[in-house]
N, C-alpha and C positions, 0 to 999 in steps of 0.2 A: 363524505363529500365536503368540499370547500365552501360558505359560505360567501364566499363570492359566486357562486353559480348567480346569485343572484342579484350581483351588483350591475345596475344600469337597469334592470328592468322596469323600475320605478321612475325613470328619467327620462322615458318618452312619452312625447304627448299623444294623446287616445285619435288628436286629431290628424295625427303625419301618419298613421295607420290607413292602408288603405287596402282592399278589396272589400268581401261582403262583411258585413259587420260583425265582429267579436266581442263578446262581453268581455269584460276583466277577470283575466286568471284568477283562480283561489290558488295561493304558493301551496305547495307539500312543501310541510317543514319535514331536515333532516331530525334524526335523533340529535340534542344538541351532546358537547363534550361532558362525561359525568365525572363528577369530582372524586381527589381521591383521595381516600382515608387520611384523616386528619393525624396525625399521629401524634401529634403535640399536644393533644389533648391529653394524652392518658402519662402517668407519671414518670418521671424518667425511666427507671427501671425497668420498666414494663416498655415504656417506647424502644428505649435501647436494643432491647431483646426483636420488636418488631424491626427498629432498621438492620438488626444485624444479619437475622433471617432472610429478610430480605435481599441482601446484598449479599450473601454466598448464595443463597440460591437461585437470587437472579428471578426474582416472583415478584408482582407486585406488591406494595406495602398492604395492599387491602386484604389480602387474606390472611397475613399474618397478622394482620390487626384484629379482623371480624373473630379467628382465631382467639386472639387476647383476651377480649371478653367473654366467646365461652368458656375461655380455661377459668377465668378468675368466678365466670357465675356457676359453674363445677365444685370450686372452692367453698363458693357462701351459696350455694341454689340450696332453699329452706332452710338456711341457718340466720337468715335477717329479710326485715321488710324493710321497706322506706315509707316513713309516715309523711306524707305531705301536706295535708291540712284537715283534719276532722276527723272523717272514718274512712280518708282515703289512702288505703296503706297498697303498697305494688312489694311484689318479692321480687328478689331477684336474678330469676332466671331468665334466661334468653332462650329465642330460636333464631339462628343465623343460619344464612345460606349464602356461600360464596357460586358464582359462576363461572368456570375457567374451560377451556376444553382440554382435551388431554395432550401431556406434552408439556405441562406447566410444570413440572415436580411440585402435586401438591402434598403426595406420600411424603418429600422429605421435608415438606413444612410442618405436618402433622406431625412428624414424628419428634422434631427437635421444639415444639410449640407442647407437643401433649405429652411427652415420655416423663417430666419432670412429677407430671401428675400419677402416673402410672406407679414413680420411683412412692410415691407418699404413698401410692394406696397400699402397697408392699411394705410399708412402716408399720402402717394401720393394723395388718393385717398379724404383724408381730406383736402388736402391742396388744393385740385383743387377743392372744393366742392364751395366755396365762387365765384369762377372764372366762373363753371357752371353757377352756379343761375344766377349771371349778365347777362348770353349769353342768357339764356331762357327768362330772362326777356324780357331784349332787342329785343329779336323774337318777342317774346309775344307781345309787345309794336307797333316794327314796323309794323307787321301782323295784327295789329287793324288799324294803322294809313293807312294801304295799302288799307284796305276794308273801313275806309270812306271816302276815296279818289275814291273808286271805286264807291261808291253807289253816291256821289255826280258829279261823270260824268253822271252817265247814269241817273242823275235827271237834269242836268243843259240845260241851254237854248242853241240852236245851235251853236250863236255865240262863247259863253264861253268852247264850250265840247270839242272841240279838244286840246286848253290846259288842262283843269283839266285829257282828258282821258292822257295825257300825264306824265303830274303829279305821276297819280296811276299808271304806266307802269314800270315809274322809281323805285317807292314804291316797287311794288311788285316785280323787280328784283333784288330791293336790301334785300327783308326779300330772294329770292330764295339763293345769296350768304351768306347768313348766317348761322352760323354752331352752333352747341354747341360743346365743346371740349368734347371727347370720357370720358369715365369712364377710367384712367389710370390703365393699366396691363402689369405686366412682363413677367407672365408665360401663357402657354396654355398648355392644355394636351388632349390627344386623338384629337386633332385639325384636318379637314380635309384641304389640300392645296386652298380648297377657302377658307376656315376659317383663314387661315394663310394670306393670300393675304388682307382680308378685316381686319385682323388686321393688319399689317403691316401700312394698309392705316390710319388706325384709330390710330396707336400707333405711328406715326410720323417715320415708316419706320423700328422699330426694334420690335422684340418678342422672348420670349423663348419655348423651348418645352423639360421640363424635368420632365423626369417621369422613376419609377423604371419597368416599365415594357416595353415589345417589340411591343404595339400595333400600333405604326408611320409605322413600316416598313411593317406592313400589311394596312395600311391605302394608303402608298405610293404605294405598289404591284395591288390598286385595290380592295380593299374591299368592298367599296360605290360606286365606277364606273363601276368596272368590269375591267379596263384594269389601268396599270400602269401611276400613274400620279405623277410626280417626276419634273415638269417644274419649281414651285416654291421652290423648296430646291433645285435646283441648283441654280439658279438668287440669292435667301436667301442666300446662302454661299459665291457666287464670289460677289455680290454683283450689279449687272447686274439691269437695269431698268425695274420693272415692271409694267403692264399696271393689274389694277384692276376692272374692270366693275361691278357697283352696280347698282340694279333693284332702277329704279326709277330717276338714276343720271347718269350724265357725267361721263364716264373713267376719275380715278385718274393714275398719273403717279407716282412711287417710284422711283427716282433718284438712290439711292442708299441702297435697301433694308439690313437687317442685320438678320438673323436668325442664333440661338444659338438653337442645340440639345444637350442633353445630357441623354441618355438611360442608361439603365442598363439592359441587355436581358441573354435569356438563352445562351450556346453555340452552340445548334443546327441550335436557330437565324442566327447566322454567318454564318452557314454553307450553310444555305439556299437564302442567301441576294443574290447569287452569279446567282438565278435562273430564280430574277424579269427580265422581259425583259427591255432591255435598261438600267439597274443599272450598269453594267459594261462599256459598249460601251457608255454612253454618262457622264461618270464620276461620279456617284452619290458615288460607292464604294469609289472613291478615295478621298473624300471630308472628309469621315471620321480620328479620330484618332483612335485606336481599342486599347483593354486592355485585354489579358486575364488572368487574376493574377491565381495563386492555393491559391484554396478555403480552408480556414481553419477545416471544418467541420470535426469531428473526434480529433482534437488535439486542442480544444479551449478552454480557460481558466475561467472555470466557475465561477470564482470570482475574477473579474479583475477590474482594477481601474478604478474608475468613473470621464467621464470629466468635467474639473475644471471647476465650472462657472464663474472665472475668464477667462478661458479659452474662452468659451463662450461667456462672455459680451463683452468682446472686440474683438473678430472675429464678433460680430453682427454690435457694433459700425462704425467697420471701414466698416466693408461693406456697412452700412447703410449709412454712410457720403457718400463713394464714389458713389452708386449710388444716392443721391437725386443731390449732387453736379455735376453731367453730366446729369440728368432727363430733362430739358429743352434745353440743347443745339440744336439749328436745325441745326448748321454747322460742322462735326466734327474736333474735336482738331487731329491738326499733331503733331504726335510724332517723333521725328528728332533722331537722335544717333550720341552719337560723332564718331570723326575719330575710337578710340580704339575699338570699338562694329561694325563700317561695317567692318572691318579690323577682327573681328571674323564672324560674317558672310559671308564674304567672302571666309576665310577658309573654311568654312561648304560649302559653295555651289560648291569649288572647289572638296572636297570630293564627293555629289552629282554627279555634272557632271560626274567624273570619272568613276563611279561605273553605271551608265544609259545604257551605248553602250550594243553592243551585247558581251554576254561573262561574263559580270558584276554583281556582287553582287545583284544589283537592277532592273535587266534584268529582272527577274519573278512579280516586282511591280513596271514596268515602270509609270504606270498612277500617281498612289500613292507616287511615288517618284517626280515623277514631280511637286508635289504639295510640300514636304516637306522642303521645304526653306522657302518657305511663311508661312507655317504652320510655323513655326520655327519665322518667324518673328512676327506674332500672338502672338505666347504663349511669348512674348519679349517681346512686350508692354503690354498685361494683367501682366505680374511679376510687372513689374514695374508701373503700377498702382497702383498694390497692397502693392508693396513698399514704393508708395509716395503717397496714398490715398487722402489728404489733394491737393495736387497741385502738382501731376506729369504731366500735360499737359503742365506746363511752366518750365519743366526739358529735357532735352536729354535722351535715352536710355544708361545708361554706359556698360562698355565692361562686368563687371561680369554678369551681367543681362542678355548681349545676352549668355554668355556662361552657365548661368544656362540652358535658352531656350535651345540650342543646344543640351544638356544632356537630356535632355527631347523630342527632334527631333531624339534622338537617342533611345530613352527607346521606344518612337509608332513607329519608326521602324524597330526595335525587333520584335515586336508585330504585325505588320502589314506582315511583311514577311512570321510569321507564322499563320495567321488569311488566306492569301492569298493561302499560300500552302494547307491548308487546303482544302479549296474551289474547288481549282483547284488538286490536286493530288490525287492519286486513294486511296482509304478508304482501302486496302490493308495494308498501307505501315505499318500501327501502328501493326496489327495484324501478319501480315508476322515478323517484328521483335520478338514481343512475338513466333509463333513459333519457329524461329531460337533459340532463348534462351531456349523454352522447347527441341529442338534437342539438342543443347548442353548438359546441364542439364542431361539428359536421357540417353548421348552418344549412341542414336540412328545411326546405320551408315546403316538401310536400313530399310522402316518400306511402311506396306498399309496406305491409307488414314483411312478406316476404326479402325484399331490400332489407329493411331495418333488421329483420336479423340476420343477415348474411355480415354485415358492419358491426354485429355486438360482440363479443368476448363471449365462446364458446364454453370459456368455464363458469359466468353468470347464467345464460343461458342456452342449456343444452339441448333442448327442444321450443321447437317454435310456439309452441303451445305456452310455452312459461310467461311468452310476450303476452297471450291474454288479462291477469287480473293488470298489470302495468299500464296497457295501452286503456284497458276498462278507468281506471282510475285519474288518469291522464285525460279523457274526454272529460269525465264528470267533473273534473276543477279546472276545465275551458283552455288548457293547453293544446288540446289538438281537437279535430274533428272529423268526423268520417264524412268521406265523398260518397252518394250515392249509387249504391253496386249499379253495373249497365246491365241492361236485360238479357238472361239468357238465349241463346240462338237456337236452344235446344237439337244441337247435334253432341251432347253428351262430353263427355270430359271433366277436367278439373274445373273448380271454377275458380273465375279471378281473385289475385288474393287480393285483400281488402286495400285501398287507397287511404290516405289520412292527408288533412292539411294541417299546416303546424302554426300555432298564433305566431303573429310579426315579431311579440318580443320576444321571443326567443332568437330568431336569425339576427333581427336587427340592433341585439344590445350585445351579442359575440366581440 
């Protein structure tokens, strides 16, 4: 809706009002316009690749952006923190979640955003192949040596068998510590949370899980257990120690787990996240970044420029250095920031702070807010990765870098406020606006509910019933009013539909 619905309403005097007396409307504010991915924040290379996606594809820049970052925290998720002052260190993985409905090709963004990673994991997978074999052998080898040291105890003479049985004791507990290194993987998809947890163990503590569709947050709701299991994407995002039990073996412990989401779901998704048990109350919501761009569909440019495979080669390039170049790290690289960069994030957190208490701006996404400083410091060292691909772990974060971040702390929460409101405010409030507008419009100044929906657009409302929470909502912030029903005559029938009067400013500022 136009923000002018409500131009003039505030331009009449309460006293040129006249019948019985009306308090002062409370407005229903619209959702206002949400911004859109900044793109300029993140380094050319990496921008380039999001306008160029964008513009064949004909998708908003936001998803190929919110994309951007999970690729690049896929890259470095548990291969670097960002130390920001003290003992406050953030890794850097992300949880993004774009909202589009279907119909957006967000398959072909995923695939031209994520395939480059896919080509590395198939390098990785080469490169460890020779490393494999060695380990297999070496099993192989010890596991014979183990077993004729066995068979030659329990053949030896008295004297001799409690060394040799010693011997093979040792043997065989040293083929039991021995491993072969996992088949290298970056990505999972449709993964269950044990599934995640035994990679994690296997992938030396980090995984991704991006995929264009919303089947994680049914996975996490309980899909395969029946009840909500959500314990390892929390641990995966803060970072928190988990214990991994494999059939057959001793609990592995994850020091410092690293899990990278990156969705792309319907927006009904969203709406529903809000419903899993314990998603809200143990933080799982807030962990997220949220995006919900408007969708091009209707106005898109059916012969649009195709991206560069310059473009292209070098957004694979660099991505591909930086992840093989952090693939082996087991300790990760601290990211430091000079004075000029905490000195912006400090700003930013002072803003935060403010806005938290009761009363504040942030008050309706306290959780989520509490989290957006770190978030903010995340997406600060992913830039700057991305900016120094080659060898940003033996750089500082500088001050433009966190202030890109920040711009970007502030574009998810945009988004996050209104992802939240959503969730949580009454499904009313969008509809109840559009009536006001059709009262205006119509200068209706008394009408039945009946009337009023014979005059609404059959595809907002397709039963008369749907006029209830709107017209419910529309009284309670003193736009309209109900006339009191006339008594029945009791010879049976329907009964009248209900009357409403409509306050003056609405007809009178038309």
């Amino acid at each position: 809706m136009s923000p002018d619905l409500w131009e003039g309403f505030d331009q009449l005097d309460p006293e040129q009002i006249t019948g019985p007396a009306w308090d002062e409307p409370v407005p229903i504010t619209a959702r206002p316009a949400l911004p859109t991915f900044p793109v300029g924040t993140l380094p050319a290379w990496l921008g380039d690749m999001v306008r160029g996606v964008a513009e064949e594809t004909q998708t908003p820049v936001d998803l190929a952006g919110c994309l951007a970052l999970a690729v690049i925290a896929t890259a470095a998720g548990g291969r670097a923190k960002v130390c920001v002052r003290g003992h406050w260190r953030e890794p850097v993985n992300l949880y993004t979640a774009i909202a589009l409905d279907p119909g957006n090709r967000k398959s072909a963004v995923f695939d031209l955003m994520v395939r480059p990673l896919l080509d590395v994991e198939k390098t990785l997978i080469e490169l460890s192949g020779p490393v494999r074999a060695e380990a297999e052998t070496t099993i192989r080898l010890a596991k014979s040596a183990a077993d004729k040291a066995a068979q030659k105890a329990a053949t030896a003479e008295p004297v001799a068998r409690d060394a040799l049985t010693a011997e093979a004791v040792a043997l065989a507990q040293t083929v039991e510590e021995m491993t072969v290194p996992a088949v290298p993987q970056l990505i999972a998809d449709d993964a269950t949370p044990e599934t995640i947890g035994t990679l994690l163990a296997q992938q030396d503590g980090r995984i991704s899980c991006l995929s264009a569709e919303g089947e994680l947050f049914d996975i996490i709701a309980g899909r395969y257990s029946g009840r909500p299991n959500m314990g390892m994407f929390l641990k995966g995002h803060a970072g928190d120690m988990v214990r991994v039990n494999r059939q057959g073996r001793e609990s592995e412990h994850i020091d410092s787990p690293a899990v990278t989401i990156g969705l792309a779901i319907q927006p009904e998704v969203l709406d529903s996240l809000a419903r899993i048990d314990g998603a809200d109350g143990r933080g799982l919501l807030a962990r997220f970044l949220y995006s919900k761009p408007l969708s091009l569909v209707g106005s898109r440019n059916l012969s649009p420029a195709l991206l560069s495979e310059d473009t292209a080669d070098l957004y694979a390039r660099n991505l591909g250095g930086l992840t093989l170049a952090l693939a082996d790290w087991t300790d990760p690289a601290i990211l430091t920031l000079t004075p000029e960069a905490d000195a912006v994030i400090l700003a930013f957190q002072k803003v935060t702070e403010s806005r938290l208490g009761k009363g504040g701006s942030f008050a309706p996404i306290v959780k989520w807010a509490s989290k957006r400083d770190g978030a903010v410091a995340r997406i600060a060292g992913l830039l700057h990765l991305a900016t120094h691909p080659e060898d940003g772990w033996h750089r500082p974060i500088e001050a433009a870098t966190m202030a890109a971040a920040t711009e970007l702390g502030d574009y998810f929460t945009a988004h996050a406020l209104d992802v939240f409101d959503a969730m949580t405010a009454a499904p009313a409030r969008d509809t109840a606006y559009a009536v006001l507008a059709h009262l205006r419009s119509s200068r209706m100044d008394g009408f039945s509910k009946r009337e009023l929906f014979r005059t609404l657009p059959r595809a907002d409302f397709p039963a008369i019933g749907d006029l209830d929470p709107a017209l419910a909502l529309l009284e309670e912030h003193g736009w309209i009013r109900q006339q009191p029903q006339p008594p029945r005559t009791g010879r049976g029938g329907r009964p009248p539909s209900p009357r409403y009067d409509t306050h003056p400013r609405v007809t009178r500022s038309a």
